[in-house]
MOPAC internal coordinates of N, CA, C and O (Angstrom, degrees):
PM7 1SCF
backbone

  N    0.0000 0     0.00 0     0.00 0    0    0    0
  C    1.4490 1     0.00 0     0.00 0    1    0    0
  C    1.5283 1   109.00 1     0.00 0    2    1    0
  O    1.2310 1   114.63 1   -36.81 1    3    2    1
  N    0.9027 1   127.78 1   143.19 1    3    2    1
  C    1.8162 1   141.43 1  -173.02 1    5    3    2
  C    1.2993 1   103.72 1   -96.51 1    6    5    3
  O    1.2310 1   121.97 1   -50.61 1    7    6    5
  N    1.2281 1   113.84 1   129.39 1    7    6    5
  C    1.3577 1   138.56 1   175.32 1    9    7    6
  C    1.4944 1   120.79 1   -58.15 1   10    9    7
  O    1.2310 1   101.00 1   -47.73 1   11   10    9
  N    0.8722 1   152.15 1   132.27 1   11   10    9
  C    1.5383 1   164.18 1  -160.55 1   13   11   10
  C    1.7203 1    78.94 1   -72.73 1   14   13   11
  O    1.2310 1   124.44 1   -28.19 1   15   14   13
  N    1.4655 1   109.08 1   151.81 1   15   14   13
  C    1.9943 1   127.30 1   177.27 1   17   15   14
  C    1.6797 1    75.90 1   -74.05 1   18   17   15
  O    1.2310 1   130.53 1   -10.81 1   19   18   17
  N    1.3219 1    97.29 1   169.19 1   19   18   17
  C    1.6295 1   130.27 1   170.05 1   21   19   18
  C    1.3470 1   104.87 1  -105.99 1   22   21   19
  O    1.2310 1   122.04 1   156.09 1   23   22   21
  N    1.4831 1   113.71 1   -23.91 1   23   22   21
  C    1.9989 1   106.90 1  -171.12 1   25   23   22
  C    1.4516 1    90.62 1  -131.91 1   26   25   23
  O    1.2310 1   112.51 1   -74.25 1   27   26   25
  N    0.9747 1   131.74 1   105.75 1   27   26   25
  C    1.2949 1   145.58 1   115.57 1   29   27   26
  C    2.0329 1   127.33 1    -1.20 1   30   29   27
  O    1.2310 1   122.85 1   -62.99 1   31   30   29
  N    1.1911 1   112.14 1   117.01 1   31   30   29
  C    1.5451 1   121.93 1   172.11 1   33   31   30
  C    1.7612 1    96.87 1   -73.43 1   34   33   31
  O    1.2310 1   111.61 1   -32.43 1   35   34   33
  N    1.2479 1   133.41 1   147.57 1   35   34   33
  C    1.5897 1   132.27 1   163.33 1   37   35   34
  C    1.1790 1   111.33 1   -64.36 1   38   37   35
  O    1.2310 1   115.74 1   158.14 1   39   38   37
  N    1.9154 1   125.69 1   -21.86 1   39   38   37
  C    1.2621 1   116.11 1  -179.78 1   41   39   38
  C    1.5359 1   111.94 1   -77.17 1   42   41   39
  O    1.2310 1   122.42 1   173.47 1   43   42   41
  N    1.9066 1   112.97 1    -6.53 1   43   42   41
  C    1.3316 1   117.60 1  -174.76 1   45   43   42
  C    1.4547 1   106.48 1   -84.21 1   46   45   43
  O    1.2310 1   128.78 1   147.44 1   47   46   45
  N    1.2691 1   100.70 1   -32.56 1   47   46   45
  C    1.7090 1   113.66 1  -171.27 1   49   47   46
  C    1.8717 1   109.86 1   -71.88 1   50   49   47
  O    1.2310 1   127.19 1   146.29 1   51   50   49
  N    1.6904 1   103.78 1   -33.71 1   51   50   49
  C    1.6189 1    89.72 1   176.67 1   53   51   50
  C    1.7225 1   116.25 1   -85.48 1   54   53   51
  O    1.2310 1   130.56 1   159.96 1   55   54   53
  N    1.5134 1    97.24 1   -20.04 1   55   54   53
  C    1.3558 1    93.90 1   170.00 1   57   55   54
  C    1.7568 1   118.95 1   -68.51 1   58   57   55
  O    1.2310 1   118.50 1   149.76 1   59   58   57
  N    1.1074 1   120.46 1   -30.24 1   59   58   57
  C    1.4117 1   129.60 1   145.05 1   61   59   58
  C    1.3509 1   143.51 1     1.90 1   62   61   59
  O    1.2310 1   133.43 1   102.98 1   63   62   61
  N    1.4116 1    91.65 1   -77.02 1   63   62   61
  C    1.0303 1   149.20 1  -175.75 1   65   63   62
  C    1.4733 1   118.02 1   -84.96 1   66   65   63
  O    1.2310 1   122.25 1   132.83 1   67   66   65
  N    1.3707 1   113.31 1   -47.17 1   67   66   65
  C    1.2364 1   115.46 1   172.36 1   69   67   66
  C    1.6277 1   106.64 1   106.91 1   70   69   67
  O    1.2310 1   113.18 1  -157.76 1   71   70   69
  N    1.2704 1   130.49 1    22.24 1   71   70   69
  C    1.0103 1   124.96 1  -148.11 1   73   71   70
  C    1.6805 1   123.85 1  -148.17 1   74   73   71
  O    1.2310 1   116.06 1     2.09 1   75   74   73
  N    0.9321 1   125.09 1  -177.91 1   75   74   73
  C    1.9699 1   109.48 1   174.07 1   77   75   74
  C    1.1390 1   105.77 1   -91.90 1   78   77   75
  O    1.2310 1   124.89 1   -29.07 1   79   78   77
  N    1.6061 1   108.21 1   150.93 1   79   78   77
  C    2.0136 1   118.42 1   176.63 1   81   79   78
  C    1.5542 1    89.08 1   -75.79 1   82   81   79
  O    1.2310 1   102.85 1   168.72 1   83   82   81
  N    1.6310 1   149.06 1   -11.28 1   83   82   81
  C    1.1650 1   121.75 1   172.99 1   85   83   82
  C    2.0224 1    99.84 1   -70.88 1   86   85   83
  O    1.2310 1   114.92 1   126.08 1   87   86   85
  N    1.2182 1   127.24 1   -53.92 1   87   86   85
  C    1.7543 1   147.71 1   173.96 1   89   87   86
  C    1.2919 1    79.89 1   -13.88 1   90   89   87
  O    1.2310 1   123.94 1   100.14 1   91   90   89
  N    1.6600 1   110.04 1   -79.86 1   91   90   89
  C    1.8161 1   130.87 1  -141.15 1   93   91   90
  C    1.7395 1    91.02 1   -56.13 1   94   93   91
  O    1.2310 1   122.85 1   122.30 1   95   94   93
  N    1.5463 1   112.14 1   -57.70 1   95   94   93
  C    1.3085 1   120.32 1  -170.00 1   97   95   94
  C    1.8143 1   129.57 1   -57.16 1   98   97   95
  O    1.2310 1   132.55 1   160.17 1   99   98   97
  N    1.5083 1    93.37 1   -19.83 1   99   98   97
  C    1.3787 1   102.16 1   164.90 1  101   99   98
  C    1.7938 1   121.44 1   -92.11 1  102  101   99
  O    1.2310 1   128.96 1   147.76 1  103  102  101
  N    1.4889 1   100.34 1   -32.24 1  103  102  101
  C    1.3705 1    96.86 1   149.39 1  105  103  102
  C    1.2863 1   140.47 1   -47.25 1  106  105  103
  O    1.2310 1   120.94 1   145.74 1  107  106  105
  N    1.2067 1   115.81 1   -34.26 1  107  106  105
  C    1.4566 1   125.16 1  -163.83 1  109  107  106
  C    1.7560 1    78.71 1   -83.89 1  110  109  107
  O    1.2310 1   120.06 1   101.29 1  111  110  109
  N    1.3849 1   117.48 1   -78.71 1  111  110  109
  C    1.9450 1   128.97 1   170.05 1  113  111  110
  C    1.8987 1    93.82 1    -8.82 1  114  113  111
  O    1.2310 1   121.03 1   104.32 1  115  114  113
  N    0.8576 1   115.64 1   -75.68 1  115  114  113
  C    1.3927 1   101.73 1  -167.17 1  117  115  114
  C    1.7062 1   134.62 1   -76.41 1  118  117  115
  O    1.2310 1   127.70 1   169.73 1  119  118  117
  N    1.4899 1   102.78 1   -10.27 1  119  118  117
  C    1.4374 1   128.28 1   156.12 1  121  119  118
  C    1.4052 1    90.53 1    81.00 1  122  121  119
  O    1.2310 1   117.99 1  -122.24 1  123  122  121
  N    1.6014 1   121.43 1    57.76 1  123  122  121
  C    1.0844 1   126.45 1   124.41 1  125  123  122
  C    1.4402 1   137.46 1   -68.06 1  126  125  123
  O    1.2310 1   130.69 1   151.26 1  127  126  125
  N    1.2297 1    96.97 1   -28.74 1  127  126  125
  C    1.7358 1   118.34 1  -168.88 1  129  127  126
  C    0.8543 1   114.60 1  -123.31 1  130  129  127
  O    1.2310 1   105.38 1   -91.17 1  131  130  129
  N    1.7579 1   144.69 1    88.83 1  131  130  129
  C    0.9520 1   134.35 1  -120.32 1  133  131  130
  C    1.9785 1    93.52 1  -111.87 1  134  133  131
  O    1.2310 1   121.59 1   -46.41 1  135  134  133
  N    1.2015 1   114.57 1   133.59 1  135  134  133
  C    1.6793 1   128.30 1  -149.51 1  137  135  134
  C    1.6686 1    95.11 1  -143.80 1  138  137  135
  O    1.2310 1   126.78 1   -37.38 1  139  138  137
  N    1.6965 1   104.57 1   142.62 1  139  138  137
  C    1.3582 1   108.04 1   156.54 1  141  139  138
  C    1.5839 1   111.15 1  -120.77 1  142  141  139
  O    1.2310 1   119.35 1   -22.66 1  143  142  141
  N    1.9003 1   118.84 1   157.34 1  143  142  141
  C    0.9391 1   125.94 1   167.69 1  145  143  142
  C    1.8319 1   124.06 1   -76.21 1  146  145  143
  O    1.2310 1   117.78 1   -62.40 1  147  146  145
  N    1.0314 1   121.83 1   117.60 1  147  146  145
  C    1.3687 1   110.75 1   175.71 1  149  147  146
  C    1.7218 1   124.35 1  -114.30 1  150  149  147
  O    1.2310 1   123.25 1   -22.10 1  151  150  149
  N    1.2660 1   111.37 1   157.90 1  151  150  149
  C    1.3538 1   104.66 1  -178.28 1  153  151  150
  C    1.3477 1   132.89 1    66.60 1  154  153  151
  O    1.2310 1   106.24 1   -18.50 1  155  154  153
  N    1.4514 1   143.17 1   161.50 1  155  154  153
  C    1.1925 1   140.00 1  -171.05 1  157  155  154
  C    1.4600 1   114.38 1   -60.49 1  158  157  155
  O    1.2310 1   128.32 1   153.63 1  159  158  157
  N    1.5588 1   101.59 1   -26.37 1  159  158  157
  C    1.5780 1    94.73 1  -176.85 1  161  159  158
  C    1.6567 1   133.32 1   -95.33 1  162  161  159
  O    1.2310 1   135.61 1  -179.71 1  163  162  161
  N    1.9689 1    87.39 1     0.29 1  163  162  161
  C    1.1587 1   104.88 1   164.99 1  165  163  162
  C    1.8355 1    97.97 1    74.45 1  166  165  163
  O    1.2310 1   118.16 1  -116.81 1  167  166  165
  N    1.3872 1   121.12 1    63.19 1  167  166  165
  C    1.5742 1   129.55 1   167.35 1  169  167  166
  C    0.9347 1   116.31 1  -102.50 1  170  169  167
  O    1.2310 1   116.79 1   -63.67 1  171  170  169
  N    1.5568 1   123.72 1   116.33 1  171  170  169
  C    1.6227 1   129.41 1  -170.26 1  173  171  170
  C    1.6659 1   114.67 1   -60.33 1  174  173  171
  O    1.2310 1   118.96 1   -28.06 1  175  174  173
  N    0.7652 1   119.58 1   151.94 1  175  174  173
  C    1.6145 1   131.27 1   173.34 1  177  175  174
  C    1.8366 1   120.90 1  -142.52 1  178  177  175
  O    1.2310 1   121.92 1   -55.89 1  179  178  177
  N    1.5999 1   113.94 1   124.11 1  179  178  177
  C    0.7774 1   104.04 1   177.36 1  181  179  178
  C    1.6095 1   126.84 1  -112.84 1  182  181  179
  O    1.2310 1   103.24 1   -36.75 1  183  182  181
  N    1.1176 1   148.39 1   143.25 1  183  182  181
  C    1.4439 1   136.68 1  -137.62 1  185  183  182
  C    2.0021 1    90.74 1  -109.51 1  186  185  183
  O    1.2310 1   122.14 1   -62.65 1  187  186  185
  N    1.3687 1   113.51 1   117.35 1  187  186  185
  C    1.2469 1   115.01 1  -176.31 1  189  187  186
  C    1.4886 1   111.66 1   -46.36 1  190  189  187
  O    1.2310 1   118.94 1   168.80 1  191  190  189
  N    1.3769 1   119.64 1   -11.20 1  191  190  189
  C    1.5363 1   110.66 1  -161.74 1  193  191  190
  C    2.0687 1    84.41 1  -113.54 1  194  193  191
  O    1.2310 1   128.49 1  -158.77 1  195  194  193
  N    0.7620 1   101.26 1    21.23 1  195  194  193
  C    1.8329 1   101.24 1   170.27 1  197  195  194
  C    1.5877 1    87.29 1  -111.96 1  198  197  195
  O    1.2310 1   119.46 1   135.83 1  199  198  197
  N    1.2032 1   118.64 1   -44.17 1  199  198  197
  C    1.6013 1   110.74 1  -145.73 1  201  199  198
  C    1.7709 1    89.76 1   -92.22 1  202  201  199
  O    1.2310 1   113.60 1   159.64 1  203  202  201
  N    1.2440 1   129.72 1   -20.36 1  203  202  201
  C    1.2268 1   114.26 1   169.44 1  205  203  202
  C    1.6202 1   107.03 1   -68.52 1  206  205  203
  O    1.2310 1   115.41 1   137.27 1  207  206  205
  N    1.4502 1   126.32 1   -42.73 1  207  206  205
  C    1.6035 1   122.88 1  -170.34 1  209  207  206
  C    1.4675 1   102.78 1   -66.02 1  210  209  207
  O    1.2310 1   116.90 1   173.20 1  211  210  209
  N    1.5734 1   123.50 1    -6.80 1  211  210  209
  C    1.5051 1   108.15 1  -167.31 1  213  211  210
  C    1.4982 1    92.18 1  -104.54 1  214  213  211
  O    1.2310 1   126.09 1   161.89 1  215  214  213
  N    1.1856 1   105.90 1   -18.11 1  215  214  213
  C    1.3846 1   101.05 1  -174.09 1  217  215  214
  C    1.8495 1   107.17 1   -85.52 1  218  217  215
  O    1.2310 1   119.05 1   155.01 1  219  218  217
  N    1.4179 1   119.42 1   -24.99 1  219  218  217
  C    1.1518 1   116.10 1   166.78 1  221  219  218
  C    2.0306 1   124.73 1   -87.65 1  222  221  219
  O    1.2310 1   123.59 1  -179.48 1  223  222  221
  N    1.4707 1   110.73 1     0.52 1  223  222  221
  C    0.9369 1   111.09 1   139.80 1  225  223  222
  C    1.4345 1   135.78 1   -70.18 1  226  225  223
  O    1.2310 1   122.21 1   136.48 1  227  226  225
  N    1.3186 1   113.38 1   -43.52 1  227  226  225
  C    1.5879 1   107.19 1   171.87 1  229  227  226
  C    1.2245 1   125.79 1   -46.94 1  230  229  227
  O    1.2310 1   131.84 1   121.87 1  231  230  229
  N    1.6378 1    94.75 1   -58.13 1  231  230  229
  C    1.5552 1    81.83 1   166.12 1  233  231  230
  C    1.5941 1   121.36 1   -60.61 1  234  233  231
  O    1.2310 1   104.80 1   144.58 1  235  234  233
  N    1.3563 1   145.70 1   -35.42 1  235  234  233
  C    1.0932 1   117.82 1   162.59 1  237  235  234
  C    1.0342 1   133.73 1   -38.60 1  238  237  235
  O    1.2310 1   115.92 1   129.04 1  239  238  237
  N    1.6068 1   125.35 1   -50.96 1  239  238  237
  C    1.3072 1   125.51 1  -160.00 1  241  239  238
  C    1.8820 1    96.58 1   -82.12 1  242  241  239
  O    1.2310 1   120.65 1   167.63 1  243  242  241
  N    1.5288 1   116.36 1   -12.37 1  243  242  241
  C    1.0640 1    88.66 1  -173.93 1  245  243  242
  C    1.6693 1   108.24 1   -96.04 1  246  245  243
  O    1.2310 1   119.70 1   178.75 1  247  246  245
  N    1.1536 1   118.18 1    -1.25 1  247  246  245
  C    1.5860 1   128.26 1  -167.42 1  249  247  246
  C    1.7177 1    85.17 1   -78.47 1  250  249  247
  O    1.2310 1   123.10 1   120.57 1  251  250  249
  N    1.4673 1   111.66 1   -59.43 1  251  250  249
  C    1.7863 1   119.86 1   175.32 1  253  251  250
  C    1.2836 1   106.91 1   -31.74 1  254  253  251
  O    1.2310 1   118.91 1   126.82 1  255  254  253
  N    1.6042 1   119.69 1   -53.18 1  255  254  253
  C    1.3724 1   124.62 1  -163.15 1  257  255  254
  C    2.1422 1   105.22 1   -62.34 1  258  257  255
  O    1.2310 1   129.46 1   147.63 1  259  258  257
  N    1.3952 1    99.38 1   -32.37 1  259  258  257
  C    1.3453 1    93.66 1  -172.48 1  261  259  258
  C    1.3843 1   120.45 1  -102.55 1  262  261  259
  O    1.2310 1   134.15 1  -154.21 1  263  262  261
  N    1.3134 1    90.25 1    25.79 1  263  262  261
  C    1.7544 1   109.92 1  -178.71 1  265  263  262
  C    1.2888 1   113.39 1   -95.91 1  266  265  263
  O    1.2310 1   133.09 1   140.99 1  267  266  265
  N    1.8276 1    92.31 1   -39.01 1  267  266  265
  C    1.4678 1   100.18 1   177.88 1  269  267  266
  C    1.2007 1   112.03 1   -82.07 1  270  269  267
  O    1.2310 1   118.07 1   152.76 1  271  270  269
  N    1.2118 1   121.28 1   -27.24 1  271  270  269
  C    1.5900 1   119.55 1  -167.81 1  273  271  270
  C    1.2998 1   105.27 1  -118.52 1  274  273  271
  O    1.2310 1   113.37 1   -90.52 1  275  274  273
  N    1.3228 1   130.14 1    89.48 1  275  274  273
  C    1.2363 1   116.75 1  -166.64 1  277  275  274
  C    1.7401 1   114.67 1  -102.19 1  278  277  275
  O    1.2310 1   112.35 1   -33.55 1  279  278  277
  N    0.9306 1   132.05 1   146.45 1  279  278  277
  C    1.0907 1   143.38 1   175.31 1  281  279  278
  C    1.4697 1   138.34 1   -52.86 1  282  281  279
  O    1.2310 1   128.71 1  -154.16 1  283  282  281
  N    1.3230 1   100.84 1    25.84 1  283  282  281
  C    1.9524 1   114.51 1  -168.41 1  285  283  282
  C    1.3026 1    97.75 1  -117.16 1  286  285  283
  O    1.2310 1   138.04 1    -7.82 1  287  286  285
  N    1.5852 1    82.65 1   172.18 1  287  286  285
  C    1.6604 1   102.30 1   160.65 1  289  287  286
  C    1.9446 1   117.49 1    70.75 1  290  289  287
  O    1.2310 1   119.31 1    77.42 1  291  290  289
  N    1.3979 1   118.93 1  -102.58 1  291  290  289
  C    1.5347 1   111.34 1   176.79 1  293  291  290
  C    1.3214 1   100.64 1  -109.03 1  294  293  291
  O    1.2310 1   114.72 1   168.32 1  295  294  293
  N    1.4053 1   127.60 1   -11.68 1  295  294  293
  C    1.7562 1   115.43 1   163.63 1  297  295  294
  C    1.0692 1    94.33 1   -55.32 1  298  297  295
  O    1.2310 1   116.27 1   103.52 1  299  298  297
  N    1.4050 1   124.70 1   -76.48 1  299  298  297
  C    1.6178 1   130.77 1  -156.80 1  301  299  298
  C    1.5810 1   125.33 1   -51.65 1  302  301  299
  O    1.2310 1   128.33 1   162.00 1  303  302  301
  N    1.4071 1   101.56 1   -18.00 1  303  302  301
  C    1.2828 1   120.95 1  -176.21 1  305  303  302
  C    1.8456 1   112.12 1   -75.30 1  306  305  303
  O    1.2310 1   137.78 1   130.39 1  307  306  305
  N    1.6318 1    83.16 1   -49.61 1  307  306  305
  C    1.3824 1    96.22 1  -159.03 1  309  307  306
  C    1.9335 1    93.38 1   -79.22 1  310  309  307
  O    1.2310 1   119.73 1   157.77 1  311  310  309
  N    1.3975 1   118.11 1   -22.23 1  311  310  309
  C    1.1049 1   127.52 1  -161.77 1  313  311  310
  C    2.2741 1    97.11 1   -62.27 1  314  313  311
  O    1.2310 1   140.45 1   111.52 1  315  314  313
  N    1.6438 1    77.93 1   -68.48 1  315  314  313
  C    1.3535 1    96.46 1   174.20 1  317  315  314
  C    1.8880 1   111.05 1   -45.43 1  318  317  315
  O    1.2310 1   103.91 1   166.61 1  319  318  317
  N    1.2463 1   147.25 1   -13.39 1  319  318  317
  C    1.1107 1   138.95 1  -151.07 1  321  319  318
  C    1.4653 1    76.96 1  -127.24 1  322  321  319
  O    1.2310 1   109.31 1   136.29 1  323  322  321
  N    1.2985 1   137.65 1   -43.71 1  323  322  321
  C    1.3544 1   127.00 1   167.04 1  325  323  322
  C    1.7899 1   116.70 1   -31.79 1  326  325  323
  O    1.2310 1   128.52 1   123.10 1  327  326  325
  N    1.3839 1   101.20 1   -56.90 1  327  326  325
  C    1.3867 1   128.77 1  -175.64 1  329  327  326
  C    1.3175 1   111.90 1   -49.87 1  330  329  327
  O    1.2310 1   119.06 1   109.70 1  331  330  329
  N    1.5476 1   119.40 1   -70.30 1  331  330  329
  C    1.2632 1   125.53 1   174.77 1  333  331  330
  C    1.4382 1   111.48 1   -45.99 1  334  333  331
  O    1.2310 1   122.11 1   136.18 1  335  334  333
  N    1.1311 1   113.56 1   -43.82 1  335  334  333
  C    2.1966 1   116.86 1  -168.10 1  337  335  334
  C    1.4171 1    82.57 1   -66.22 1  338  337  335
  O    1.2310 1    96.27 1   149.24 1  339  338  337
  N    1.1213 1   159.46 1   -30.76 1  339  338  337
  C    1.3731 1   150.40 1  -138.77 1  341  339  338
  C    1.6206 1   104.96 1  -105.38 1  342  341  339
  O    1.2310 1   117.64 1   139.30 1  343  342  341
  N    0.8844 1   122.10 1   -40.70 1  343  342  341
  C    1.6765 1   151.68 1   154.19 1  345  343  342
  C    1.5568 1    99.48 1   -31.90 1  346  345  343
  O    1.2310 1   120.10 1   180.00 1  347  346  345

């Protein structure tokens, strides 16, 4: 059986991801996603063991995000009364 690449194309990473190689490519631009340039023509590469830690940050920051903001009480209220008018 063949081993999974170690470097990654960005068009592999948005398919991934679920997402556009412009998304992936601004990620890498803002050094979320941490990418090297190779070769004269300068073709991004991303190292599967970067793109797994970015991918297990999100979920951190997003588990954080719903820690802080949690979903009870008059969100949920008002959420749910959203819901019904929509009905």
């Amino acid at each position: 059986m063949a081993e999974p690449p170690r470097f990654l194309l960005l068009a592999d990473v948005a398919e991934i991801l679920n997402t556009s190689v412009a998304q992936v490519y601004a990620l890498v631009r803002r050094k979320e996603l941490l990418a090297m340039k190779i070769g004269g023509r300068g073709q991004w590469r991303v190292s599967t063991d970067h793109l797994e830690d970015y991918i297990s940050r999100m979920y951190s920051e997003a588990s954080d995000f719903i820690d802080e903001h949690p979903f009870t009480g008059k969100d949920a209220e008002e959420s749910a009364d959203d819901s019904d008018a929509l009905r």
